[in-house]
N, C-alpha and C positions, 0 to 999 in steps of 0.2 A: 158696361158703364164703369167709369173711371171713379175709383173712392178718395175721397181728400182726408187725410190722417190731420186732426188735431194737433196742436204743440202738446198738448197732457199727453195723446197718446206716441206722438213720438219722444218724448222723453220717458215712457213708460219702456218703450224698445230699447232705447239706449242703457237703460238702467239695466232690463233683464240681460241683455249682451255683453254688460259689465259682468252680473252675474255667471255668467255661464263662462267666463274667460277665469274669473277668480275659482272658478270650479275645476274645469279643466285643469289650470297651473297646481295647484293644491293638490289633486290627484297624482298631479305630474313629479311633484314633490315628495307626496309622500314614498310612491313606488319608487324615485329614485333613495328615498332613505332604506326603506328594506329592504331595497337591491344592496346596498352596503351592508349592512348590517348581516345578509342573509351569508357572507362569509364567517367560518366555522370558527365561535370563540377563542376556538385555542391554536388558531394558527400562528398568532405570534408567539407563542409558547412554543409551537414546533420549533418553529424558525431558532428561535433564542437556544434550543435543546440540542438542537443539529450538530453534530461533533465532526468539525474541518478539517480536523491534525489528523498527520497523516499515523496508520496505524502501518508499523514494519512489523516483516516478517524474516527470519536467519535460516537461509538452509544452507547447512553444514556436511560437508561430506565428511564419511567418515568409512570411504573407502579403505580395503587394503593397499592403497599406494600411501595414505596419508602418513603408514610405519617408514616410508621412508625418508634419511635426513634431511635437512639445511641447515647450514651455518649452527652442526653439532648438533640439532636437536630432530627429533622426529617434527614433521609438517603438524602431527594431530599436535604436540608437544608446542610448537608452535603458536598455534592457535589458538590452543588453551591459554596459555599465558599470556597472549594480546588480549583474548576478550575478558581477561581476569583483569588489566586495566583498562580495556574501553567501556564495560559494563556498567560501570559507577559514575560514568559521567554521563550518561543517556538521563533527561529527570523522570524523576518519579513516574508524573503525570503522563508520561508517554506510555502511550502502550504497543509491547515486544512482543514476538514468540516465539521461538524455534522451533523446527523441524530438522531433523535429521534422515539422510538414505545410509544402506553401505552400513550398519551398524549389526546387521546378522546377514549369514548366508542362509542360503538354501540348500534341497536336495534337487531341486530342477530349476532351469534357467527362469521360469517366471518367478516361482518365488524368492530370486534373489534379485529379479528388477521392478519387485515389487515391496521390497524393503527400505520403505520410506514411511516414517512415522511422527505425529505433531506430539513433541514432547513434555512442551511447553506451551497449552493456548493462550492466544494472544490475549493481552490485558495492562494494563498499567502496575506499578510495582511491582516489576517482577524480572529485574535484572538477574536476585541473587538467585531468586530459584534456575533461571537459563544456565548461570554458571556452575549450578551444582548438579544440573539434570547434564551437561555436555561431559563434565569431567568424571562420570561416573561411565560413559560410553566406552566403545571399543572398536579401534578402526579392520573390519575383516572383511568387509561386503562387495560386492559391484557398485556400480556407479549411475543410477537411473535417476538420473534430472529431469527427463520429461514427464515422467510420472512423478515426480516429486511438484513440478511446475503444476502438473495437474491437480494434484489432491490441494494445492493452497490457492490455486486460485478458484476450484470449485466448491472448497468446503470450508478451506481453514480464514479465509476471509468472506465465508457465508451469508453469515450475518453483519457484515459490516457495508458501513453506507460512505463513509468519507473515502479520502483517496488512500492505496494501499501502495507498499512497497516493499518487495523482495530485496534483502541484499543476500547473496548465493556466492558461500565461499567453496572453492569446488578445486582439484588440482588435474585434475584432468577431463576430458569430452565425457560425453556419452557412451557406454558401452550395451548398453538394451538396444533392441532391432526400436529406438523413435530416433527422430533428432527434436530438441529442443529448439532451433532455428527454424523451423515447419512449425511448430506449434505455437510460439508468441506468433508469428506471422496470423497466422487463421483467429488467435483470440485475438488479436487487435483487430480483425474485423467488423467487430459487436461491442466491442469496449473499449474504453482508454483511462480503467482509474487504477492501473497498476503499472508500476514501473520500477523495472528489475537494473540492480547494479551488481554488476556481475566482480569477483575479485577471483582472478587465476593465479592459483597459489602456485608457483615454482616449475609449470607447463611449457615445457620443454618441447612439445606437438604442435605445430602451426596449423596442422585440422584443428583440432581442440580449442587451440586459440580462439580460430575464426570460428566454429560454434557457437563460442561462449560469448564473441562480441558480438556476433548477430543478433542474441538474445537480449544484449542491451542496449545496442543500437534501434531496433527495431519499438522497443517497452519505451523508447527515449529516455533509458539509463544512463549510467556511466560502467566503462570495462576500464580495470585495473589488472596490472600484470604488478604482483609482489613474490622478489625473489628471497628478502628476508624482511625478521619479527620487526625491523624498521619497517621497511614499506608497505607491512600489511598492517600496522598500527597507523601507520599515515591514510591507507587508501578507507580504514574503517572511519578515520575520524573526517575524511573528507566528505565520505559517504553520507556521516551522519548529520554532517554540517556541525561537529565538536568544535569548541574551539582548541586550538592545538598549541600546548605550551612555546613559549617565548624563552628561550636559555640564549644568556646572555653571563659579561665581566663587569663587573663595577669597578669603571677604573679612578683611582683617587687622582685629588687635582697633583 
């Protein structure tokens, strides 16, 4: 048998079907508020806290070849007296560090291609201490850059989250049983927040050379060849993105 609905009762229907649409929306409403909301208060604190600049890192050789000259002065001599004027133009707020290899020998071949040491951890304000921890060293050791490459990218940028950068002043290859060209290769594998600028101070070895550009070719660095305290003041301050002094004549009318 066929039932005839009332006009009362079909506006009764209509009305609960409004009902049930204003319920449904509202629920729909709300869960999408808590769904927002259900993101962790302090995420925009993260975000805002997040530190982008890049954090460099200095390894310095301080091989026994570094006693030897250019233009009058020993290479270590050198060195010293460029980073005594590019240090003070780095700002504050940046944060530096150096590491040193080649700074002691050993009684056996590991422990002297394992003489590489952070001398200086990275941190901001802290040019003057780099320059007073480097000028206090002494160039006698071998020359392990891959193990140097190693302890800074597995430890001495540990804890750091921004993007990091080696600049590696070095005057000759490697002399430890690694190559450093083998190893940025495999750590670029897994990562890309480091990138090494390599500067060959006074490398006279075309192996070595090519080493040491592989190293920064491959990081997406930059390789400098500095044969004196001019071009190694230049390739630092290009490195650093310094601005580089303007010397000029003033000439009257």
């Amino acid at each position: 048998m066929v039932k005839y609905t009332t006009t009362g009762d079909f506006m009764k229907r209509i009305l609960i079907f409004i009902i049930v649409l204003i319920s449904v929306f509202g629920s729909f409403a709300y869960a999408k508020q808590n769904f927002t909301y259900s993101t962790p208060t302090n995420y925009q604190n993260n975000v805002n806290s997040f530190d982008d600049r890049e954090k460099i890192l200095f390894i310095v050789d301080l091989s026994n070849s570094m006693n030897e000259r250019i233009t009058g002065k020993t290479k270590l001599q050198t060195a010293l007296s460029t980073m005594k004027e590019i240090l003070p133009m780095i700002p504050s707020s940046t944060s530096v560090g150096l590491r040193v290899y080649g700074h002691r020998t050993g009684f056996t071949p590991k422990q002297s291609c394992t003489a590489s040491q952070l001398i200086a951890p990275i941190q901001p304000n802290n040019t003057a201490n780099i320059y007073s921890r480097l000028n206090s060293m002494k160039a006698v050791g071998w020359t392990p850059i891959t193990y140097s490459l190693k302890q800074a990218a597995y430890f001495d940028f540990a804890d750091t989250q921004s993007k990091k950068r080696i600049i590696l002043i070095s005057d000759g290859g490697e002399n430890c049983d690694e190559s450093p060209c083998d190893f940025v290769i495999d750590l670029m594998k897994y990562r890309d927040d480091i990138r090494i600028d390599v500067i060959a101070l006074a490398i006279g070895d075309e192996q070595a050379n090519n080493q040491l550009k592989c190293v920064a070719l491959v990081t997406s660095g930059k390789f400098y060849n500095a044969n004196t305290a001019a071009e190694l003041k230049n390739s630092l301050q290009d490195s650093l993105n310094l601005q580089k002094e303007v010397q000029g004549v003033i000439l009257s009318k």
